[in-house]
ROGUKOL-121772 format. One line per field, with one value per residue (C-alpha): residue in three letters; x, z, y. Coordinates in steps of 0.25 Angstrom, whole numbers. Layout:
// residues N
code: [ALA / ...]
X: [X / ...]
Z: [Z / ...]
Y: [Y / ...]
***
This chain:
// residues 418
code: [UNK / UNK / UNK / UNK / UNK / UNK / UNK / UNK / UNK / UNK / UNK / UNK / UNK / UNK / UNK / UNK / UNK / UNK / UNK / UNK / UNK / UNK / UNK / UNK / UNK / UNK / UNK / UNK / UNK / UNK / UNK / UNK / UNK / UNK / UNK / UNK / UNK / UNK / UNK / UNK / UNK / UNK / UNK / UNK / UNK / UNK / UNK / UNK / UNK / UNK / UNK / UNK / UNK / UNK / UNK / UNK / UNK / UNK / UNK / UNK / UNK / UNK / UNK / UNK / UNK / UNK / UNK / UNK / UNK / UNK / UNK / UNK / UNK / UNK / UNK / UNK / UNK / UNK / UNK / UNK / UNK / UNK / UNK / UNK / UNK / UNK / UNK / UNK / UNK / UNK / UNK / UNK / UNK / UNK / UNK / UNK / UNK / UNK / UNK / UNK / UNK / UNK / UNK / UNK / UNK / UNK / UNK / UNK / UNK / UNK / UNK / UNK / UNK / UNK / UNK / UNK / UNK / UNK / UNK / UNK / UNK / UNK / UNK / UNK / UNK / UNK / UNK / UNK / UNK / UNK / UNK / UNK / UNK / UNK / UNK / UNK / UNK / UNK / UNK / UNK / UNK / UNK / UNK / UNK / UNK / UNK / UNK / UNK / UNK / UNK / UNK / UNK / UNK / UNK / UNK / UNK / UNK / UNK / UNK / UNK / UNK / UNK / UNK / UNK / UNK / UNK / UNK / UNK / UNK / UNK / UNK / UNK / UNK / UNK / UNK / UNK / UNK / UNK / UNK / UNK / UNK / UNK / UNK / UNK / UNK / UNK / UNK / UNK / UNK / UNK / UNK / UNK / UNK / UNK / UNK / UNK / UNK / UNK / UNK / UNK / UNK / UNK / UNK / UNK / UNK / UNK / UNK / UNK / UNK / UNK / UNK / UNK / UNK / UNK / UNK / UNK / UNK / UNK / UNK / UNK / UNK / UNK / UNK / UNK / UNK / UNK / UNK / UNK / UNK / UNK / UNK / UNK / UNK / UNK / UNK / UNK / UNK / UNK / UNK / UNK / UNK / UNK / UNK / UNK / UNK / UNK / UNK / UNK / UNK / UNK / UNK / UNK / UNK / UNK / UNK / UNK / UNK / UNK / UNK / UNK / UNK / UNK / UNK / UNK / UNK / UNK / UNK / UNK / UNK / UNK / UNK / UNK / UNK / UNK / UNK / UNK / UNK / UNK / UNK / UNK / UNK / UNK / UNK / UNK / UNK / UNK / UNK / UNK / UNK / UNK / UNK / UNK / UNK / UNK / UNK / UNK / UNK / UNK / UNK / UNK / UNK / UNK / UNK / UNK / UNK / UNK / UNK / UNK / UNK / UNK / UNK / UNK / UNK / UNK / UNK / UNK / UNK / UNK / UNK / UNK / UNK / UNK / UNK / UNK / UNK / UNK / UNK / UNK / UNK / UNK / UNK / UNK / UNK / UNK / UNK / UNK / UNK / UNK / UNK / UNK / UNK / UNK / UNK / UNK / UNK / UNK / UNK / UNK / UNK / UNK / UNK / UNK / UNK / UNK / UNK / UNK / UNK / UNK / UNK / UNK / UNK / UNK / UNK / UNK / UNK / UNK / UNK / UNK / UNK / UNK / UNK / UNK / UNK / UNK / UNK / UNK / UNK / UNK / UNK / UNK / UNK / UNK / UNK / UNK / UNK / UNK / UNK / UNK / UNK / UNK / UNK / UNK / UNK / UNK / UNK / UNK / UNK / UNK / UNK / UNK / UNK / UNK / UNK / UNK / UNK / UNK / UNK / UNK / UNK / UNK / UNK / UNK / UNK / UNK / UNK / UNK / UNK / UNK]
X: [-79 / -76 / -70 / -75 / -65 / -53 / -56 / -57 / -44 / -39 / -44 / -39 / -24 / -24 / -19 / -24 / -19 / -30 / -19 / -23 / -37 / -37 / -29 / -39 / -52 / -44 / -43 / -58 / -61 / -54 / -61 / -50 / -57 / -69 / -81 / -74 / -73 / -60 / -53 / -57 / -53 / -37 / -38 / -39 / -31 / -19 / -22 / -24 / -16 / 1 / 4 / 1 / -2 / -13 / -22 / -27 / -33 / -37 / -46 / -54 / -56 / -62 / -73 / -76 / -79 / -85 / -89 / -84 / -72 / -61 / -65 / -60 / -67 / -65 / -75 / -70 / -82 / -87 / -100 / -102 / -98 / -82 / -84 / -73 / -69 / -61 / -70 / -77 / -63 / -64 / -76 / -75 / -60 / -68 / -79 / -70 / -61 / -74 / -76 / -62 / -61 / -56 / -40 / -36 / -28 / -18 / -16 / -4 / -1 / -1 / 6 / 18 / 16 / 18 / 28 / 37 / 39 / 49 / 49 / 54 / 42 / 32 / 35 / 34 / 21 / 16 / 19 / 13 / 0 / -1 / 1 / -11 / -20 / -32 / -41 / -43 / -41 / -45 / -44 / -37 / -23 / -18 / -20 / -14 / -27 / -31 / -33 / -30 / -18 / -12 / 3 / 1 / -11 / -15 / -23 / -18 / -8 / 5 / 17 / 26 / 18 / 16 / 7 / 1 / -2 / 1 / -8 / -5 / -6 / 0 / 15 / 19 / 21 / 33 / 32 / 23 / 20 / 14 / 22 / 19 / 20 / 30 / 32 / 42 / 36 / 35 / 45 / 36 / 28 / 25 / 14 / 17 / 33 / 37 / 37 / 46 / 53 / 56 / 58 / 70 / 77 / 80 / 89 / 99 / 114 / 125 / 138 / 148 / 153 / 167 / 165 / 155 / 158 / 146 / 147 / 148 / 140 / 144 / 160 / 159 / 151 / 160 / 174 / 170 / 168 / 180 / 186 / 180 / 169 / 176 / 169 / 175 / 167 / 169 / 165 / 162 / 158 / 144 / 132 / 129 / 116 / 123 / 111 / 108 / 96 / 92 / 77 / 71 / 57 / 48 / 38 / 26 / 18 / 15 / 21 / 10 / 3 / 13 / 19 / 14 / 22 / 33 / 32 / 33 / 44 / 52 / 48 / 53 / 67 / 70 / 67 / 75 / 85 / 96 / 98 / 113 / 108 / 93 / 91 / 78 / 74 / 63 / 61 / 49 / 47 / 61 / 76 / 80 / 92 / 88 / 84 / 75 / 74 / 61 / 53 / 44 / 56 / 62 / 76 / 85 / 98 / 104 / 105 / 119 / 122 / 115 / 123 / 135 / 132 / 126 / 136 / 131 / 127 / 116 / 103 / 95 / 78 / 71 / 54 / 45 / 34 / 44 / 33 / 36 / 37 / 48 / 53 / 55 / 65 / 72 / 74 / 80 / 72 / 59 / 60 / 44 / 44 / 42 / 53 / 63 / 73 / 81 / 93 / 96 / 83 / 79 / 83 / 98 / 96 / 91 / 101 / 111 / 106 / 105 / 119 / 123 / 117 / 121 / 106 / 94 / 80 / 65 / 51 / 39 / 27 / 19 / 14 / 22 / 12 / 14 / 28 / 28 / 29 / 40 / 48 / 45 / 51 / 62 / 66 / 64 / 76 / 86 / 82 / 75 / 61 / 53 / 37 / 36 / 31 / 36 / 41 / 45 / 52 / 60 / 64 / 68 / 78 / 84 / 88 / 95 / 103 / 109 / 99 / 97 / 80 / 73 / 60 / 54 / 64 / 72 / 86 / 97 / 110 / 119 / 123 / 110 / 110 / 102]
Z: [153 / 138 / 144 / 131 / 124 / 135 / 131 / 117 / 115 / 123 / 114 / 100 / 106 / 114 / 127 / 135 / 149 / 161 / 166 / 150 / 152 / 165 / 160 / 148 / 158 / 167 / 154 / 151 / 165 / 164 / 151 / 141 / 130 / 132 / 125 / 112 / 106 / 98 / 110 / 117 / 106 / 107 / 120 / 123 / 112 / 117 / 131 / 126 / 116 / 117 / 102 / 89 / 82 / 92 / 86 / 77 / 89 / 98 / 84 / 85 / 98 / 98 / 85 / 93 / 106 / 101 / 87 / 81 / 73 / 77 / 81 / 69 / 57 / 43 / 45 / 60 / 67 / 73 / 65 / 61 / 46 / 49 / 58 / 52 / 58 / 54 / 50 / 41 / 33 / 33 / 27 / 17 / 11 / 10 / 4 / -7 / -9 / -12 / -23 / -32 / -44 / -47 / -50 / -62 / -59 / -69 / -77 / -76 / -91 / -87 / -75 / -82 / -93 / -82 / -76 / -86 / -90 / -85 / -82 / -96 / -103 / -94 / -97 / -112 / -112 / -102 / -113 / -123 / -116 / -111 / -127 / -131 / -120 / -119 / -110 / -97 / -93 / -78 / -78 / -88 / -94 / -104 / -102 / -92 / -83 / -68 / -60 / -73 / -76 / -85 / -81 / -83 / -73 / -59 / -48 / -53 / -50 / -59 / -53 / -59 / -67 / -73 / -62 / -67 / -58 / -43 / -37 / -34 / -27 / -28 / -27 / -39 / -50 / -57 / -63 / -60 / -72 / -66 / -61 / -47 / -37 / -24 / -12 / -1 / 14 / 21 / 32 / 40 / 46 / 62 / 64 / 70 / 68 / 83 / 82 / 70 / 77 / 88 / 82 / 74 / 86 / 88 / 76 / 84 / 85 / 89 / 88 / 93 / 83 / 88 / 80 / 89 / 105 / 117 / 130 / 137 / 152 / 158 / 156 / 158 / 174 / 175 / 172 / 179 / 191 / 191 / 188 / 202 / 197 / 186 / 172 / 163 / 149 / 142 / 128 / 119 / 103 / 102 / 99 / 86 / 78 / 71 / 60 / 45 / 41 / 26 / 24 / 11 / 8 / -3 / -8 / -16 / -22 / -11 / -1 / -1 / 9 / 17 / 15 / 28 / 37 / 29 / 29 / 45 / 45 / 36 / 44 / 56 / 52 / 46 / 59 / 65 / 75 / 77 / 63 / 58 / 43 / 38 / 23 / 15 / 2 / -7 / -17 / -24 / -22 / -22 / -21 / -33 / -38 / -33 / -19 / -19 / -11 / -17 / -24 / -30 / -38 / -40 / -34 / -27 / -24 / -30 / -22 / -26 / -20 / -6 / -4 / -8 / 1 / 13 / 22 / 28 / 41 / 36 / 41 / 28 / 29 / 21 / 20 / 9 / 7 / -2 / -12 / -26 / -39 / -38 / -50 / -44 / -35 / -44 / -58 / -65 / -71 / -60 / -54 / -51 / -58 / -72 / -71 / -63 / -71 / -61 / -66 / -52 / -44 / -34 / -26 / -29 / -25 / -10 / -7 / -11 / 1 / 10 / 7 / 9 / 22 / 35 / 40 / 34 / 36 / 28 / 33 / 26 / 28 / 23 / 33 / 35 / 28 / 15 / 16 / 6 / -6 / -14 / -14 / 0 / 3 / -6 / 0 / 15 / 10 / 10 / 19 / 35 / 32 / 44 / 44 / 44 / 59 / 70 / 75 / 60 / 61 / 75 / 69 / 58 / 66 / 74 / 60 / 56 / 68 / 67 / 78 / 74 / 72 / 70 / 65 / 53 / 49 / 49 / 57 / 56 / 61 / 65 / 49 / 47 / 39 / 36]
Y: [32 / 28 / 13 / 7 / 17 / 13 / -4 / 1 / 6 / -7 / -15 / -9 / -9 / 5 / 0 / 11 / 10 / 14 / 25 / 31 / 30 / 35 / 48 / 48 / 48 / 59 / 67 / 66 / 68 / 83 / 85 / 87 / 79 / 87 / 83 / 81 / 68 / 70 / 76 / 65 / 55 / 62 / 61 / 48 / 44 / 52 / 47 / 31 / 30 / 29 / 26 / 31 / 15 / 15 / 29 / 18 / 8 / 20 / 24 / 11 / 9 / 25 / 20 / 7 / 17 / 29 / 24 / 38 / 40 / 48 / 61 / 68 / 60 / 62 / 72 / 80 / 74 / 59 / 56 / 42 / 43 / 47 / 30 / 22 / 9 / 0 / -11 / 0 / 2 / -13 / -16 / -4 / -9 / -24 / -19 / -12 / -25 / -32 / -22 / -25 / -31 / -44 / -45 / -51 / -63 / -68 / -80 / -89 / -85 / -71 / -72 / -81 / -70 / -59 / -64 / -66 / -51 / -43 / -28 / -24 / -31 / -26 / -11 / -13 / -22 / -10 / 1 / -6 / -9 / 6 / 10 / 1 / 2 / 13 / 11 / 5 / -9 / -17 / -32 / -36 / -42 / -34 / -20 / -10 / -11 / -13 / -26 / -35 / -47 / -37 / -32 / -18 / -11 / -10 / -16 / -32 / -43 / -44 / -49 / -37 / -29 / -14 / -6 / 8 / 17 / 18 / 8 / -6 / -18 / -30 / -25 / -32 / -22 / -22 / -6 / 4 / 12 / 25 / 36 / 38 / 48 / 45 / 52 / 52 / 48 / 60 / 65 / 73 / 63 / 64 / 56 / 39 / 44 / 43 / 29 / 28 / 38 / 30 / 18 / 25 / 29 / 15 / 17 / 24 / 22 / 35 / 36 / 46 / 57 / 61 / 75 / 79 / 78 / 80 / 80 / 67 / 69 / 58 / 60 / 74 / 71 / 61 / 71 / 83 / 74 / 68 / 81 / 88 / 95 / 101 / 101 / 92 / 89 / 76 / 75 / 63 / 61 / 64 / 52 / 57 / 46 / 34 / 29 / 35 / 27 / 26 / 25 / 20 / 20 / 16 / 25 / 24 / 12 / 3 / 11 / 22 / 15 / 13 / 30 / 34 / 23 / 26 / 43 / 40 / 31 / 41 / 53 / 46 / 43 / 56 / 62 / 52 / 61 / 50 / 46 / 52 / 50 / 47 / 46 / 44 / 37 / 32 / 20 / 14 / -2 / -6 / 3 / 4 / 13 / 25 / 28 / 42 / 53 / 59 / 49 / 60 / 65 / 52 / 58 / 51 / 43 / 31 / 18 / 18 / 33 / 29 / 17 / 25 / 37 / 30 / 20 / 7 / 12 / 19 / 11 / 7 / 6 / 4 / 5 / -1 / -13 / -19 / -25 / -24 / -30 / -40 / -35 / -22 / -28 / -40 / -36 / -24 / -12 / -18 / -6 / -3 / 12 / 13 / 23 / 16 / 6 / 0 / -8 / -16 / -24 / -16 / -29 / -25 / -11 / -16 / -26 / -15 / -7 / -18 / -22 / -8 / -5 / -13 / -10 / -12 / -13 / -12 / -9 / -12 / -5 / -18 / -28 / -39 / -49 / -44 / -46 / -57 / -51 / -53 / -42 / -38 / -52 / -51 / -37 / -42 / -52 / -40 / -30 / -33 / -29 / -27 / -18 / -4 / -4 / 3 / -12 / -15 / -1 / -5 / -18 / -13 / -1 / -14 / -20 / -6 / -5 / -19 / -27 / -42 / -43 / -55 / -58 / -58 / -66 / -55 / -55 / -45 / -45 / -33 / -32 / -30 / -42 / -54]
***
């Protein structure tokens, strides 16, 4: 009975073993799914399926068998119109890309003309536009509009421009004239954190703490037996956790997509038992002076009091897609928000953490292939980067702890150095 469903989940990656199935069949047999279909579907999947990653594959191999959704639907039932496959999601996002506009490509006048102006220029010629314009503008070169060659708008290429509002694309504005809401990942996250969890323990070092004594049970057998039977206790400094780690994420912008990944990382870490000392803070595109502690306030610590209060050991991790303007990260005042006037690049403010921190490592939530950016490269020049998987994550922890990694042209010594 339902074998099609047992090759099924085979082929999309669930590597159900016949023991599980034959515990599943047993658990049909006695009748606790019933005749529900959604106790059915839990069952199986709790029976078939070891891991979390795999809900995803044990979903597809359900609608290529029963050609029903899962059971709960958008709309509680299992009728036809809740059927959503992925080639469905497919052809509808290509059929909306065959719907866009045509983006305005610039001219070799325009681009050496572009190019040329620096972060200073661009503000004035911004507020002089914003005070003569009054209407809207798509297309064009001149105006603050959309999709145009203009260096003021959104929805277009310009290699360092002015983008208003929140949405972007390329990764290649230099100021973002809106003002925008940020938020901190959330630190209550349970779901898909175990394995985060796990992973972290392998950042585990103790030491003895002579201020606090325990029991030490082998001595103690070893004593009493030498002493005839009489109870003699041995005491030894206690194994206390060894590791403060300093995580440092970036918030907002391009990192939205990436919030949820992120929010279980940080849930993970700050329920991390064996840490001696865990601290948190946020940044925007690139560490400038300030590190914040709540990025809907704008409240936070300088760069300058964190290197000052936290000591070298501390393991420094940092997490961000790293892909910005490259003026945000090489020139003075390039700081991406039009309310942020950084006087150092943000380049100087993180090789000034990577110089103060024997240990150091980033993770990206992007895929590898879009590594090539400029600023991503440039920033995969100072710190280890490695993905913001549960493998990236693991390679990353060896890196903190002083292990020598290779790949990805990346090896690190016990310094933590290149």
């Amino acid at each position: 009975m339902f074998l099609e469903f047992f090759f099924a989940l085979r082929r999309k990656g669930v590597a159900v073993t016949p023991t599980e199935w034959l515990a599943l069949m047993q658990a049909l047999d006695q009748g606790l799914a019933g005749a529900d279909l959604l106790r059915f579907y839990h069952l199986a999947r709790s029976v078939c399926v070891k891991s979390e990653t795999l809900y995803d594959a044990y979903d597809q191999a359900w609608l290529e068998v029963f050609e029903a959704p899962r059971p709960w639907g958008r709309g509680g039932g299992v009728g036809g119109e809740d059927l959503i496959t992925p080639d469905a999601v497919r052809d509808d996002l290509l059929a909306w890309l065959e719907g866009a506009g045509p983006l305005r490509t610039l001219t070799d006048e325009e681009r050496a003309w572009m190019e040329q102006m620096d972060v200073d220029a661009l503000r004035k010629l911004y507020e002089e536009r914003l005070a003569e314009q009054t209407e809207r503008h798509d297309g064009g070169s001149h105006w603050i509009g959309t999709r145009g060659a203009s260096p003021f708008g959104q929805g277009a290429y310009h290699p360092g421009g002015i983008r208003v509002g929140d949405r972007g694309g390329g990764g290649m504005a230099a100021i973002v004239a809106a003002r925008r809401a940020f938020q901190g990942y959330r630190s209550d996250v349970v779901l898909d954190t175990r394995q985060i969890g796990v992973a972290l323990r392998k950042l585990r070092r103790f030491a003895r703490d002579r201020a606090r004594m325990e029991i030490d049970i082998d001595a103690t057998i070893q004593a009493t037996a030498r002493e005839g039977g009489e109870i003699t206790v041995v005491e030894r400094p206690a194994r206390v956790p060894d590791v403060k780690l300093l995580l440092v994420m970036d918030a907002g912008g391009s990192m939205f997509p990436h919030a949820a990944n992120v929010s279980r990382l940080f849930s993970a870490a700050r329920k991390a038992s064996h840490l001696k000392g865990f601290k948190a803070f946020y940044f925007h595109n690139c560490v400038y002076q300030v590190l914040f502690r709540d990025l809907g306030r704008w409240e936070g610590d300088p760069v300058e009091d964190v290197l000052r209060t936290l000591d070298p050991s501390w393991k420094l991790l940092l997490v961000g897609d790293a892909c910005m303007a490259p003026s945000e990260l090489v020139d003075r005042y390039g700081a991406n928000d039009w309310n942020t006037r950084n006087i150092e690049p943000g380049l100087y403010w993180l090789e000034r953490l990577r110089r103060h921190f024997r240990h150091c490592a980033w993770l990206n939530p992007m895929h590898p292939a879009r590594w090539r950016h400029p600023t991503v490269r440039r920033i995969a020049q100072v710190f280890p980067m490695f993905p913001l998987s549960i493998d990236g994550l693991e390679t990353a922890l060896k890196v903190l702890s002083g292990l020598k990694v290779k790949g990805q042209e990346i090896e690190v010594g016990d310094d933590g150095g290149w």
